[in-house]
N, C-alpha and C positions, 0 to 999 in steps of 0.2 A: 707225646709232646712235652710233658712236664720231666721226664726222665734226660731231654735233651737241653732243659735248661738247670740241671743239675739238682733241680728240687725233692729226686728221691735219693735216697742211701742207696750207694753199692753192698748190697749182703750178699754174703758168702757165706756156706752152710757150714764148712768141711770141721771149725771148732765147736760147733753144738754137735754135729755127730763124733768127736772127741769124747765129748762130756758126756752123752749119752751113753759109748761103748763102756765109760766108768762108772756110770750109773747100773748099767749091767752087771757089767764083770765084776765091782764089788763084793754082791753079797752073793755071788756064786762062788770066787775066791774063800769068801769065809763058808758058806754051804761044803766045800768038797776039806774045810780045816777046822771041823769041826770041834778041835783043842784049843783052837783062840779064838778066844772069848773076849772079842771085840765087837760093837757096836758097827754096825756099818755103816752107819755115819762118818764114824771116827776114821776109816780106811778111803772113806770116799775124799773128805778134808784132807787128808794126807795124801792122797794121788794127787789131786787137786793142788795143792803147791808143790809137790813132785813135779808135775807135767806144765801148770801153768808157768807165766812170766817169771814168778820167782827165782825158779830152779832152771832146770831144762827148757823152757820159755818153747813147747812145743804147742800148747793149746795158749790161745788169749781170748780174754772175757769183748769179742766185740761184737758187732749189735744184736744179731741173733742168740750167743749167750745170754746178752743183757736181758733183753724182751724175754726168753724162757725163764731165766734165771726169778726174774720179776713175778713174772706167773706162779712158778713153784714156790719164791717165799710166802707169796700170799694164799697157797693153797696149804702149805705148813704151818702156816700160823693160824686157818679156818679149819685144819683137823686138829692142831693143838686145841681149838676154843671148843670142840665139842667134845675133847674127852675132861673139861674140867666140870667138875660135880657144883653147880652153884650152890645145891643146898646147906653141900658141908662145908662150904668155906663162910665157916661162921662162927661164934662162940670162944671156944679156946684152941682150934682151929686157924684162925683168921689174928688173931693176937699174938700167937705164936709168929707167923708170918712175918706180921706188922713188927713185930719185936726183933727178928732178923733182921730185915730189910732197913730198922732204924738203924739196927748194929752195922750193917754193911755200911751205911750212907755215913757213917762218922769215922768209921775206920778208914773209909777210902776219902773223907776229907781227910782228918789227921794225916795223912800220907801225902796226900794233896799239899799241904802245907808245909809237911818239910821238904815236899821236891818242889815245891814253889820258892820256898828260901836258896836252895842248892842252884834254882833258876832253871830247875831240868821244863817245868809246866808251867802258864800261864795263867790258868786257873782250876783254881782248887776243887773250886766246886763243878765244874764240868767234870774235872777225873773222880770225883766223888762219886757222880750221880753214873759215869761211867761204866767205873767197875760194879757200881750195885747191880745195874743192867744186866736181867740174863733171858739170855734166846730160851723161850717157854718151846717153839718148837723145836728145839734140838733135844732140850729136854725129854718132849714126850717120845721123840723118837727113841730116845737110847733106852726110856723103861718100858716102852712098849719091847724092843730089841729082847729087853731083859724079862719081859712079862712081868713085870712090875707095876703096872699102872692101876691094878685095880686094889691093893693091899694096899694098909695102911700107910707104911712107908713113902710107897708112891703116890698117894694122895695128898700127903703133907707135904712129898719134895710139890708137887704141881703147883698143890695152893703156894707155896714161900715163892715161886717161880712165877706164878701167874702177879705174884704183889709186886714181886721184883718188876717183871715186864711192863706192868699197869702204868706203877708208878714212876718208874722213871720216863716211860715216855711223857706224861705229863708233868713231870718235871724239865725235860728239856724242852717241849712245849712252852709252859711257864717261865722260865728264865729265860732262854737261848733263844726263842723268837725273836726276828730282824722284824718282821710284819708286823701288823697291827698298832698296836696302841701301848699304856704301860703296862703295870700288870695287874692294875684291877678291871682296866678292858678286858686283857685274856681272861680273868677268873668270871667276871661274869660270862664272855663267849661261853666258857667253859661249864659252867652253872647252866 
């Protein structure tokens, strides 16, 4: 009855098993070429506006993408959270990080500000807090790819990654909230 008065979605599966067959064939593509030394992430992404709306406009992201798609970020981002070491993001560690993540946040204002003068951006400070933003799970994907997640190296990209990611979502939280109150409402919510 509720299907008759329009209250459910029409889903069609045929572009999640699209994206699926890419999610296959990917890193079987790089398995049998074993000379390029590409992430498969990076091949998946690249199919991925190959095939979708962008390009070839053969697959499109509609409700069943959405809802999977949904699912997987949030399970990328719950395997990202457990390969970071909380112990060792601390010390000169964690400063290091912090010290980056200052440096991103003023570089991409400055930038911000002369493409706000040119009139390309609206605000500075959203393409600031923008580009500081980095996907921690694409991250781990690509040094797990590379077996790098447990060496130094990859310990410190994670820790600068996990700051990057912390913080700016709390920063567009903080500023760019339409909801609530001003912003010493959200800092206590936040507190």
């Amino acid at each position: 009855p509720c299907c008759e008065r329009g209250l459910m979605p029409d889903v069609e599966f045929g572009n999640l098993l699209g994206v699926l067959v890419v999610a296959v064939v990917a890193p079987l593509l790089l398995g049998l070429a074993p000379r390029v030394r590409v992430p498969a992430v990076v091949l998946e992404i690249v199919l991925g506006v190959v095939l979708g709306p962008s390009a070839l406009g053969w697959l499109d992201p509609d409700l069943a993408v959405q809802v999977v798609g949904l699912l997987g970020l949030a399970m990328l981002l719950f395997l990202a959270g457990l390969e970071i070491d909380v112990t060792a993001l601390r010390g000169s560690l964690l400063k290091a990080a912090l010290a980056g993540y200052v440096i991103s946040i003023a570089v991409g204002w400055l930038a911000g500000l002369a493409l706000d003068s040119a009139g390309w951006v609206d605000d500075p400070v959203l393409l600031a807090v923008t580009v500081s933003a980095t996907s921690l799970g694409l991250v781990v994907a690509v040094l797990k790819d590379a077996r790098a997640v447990d060496g130094r190296l990859g310990q410190t990209v994670i820790a600068a990654s996990s700051v990057a990611d912390f913080a700016a979502v709390l920063l567009l939280s903080l500023a760019f909230s339409t909801s609530g109150g001003g912003t010493g409402e959200r800092l206590v919510l936040l507190g």
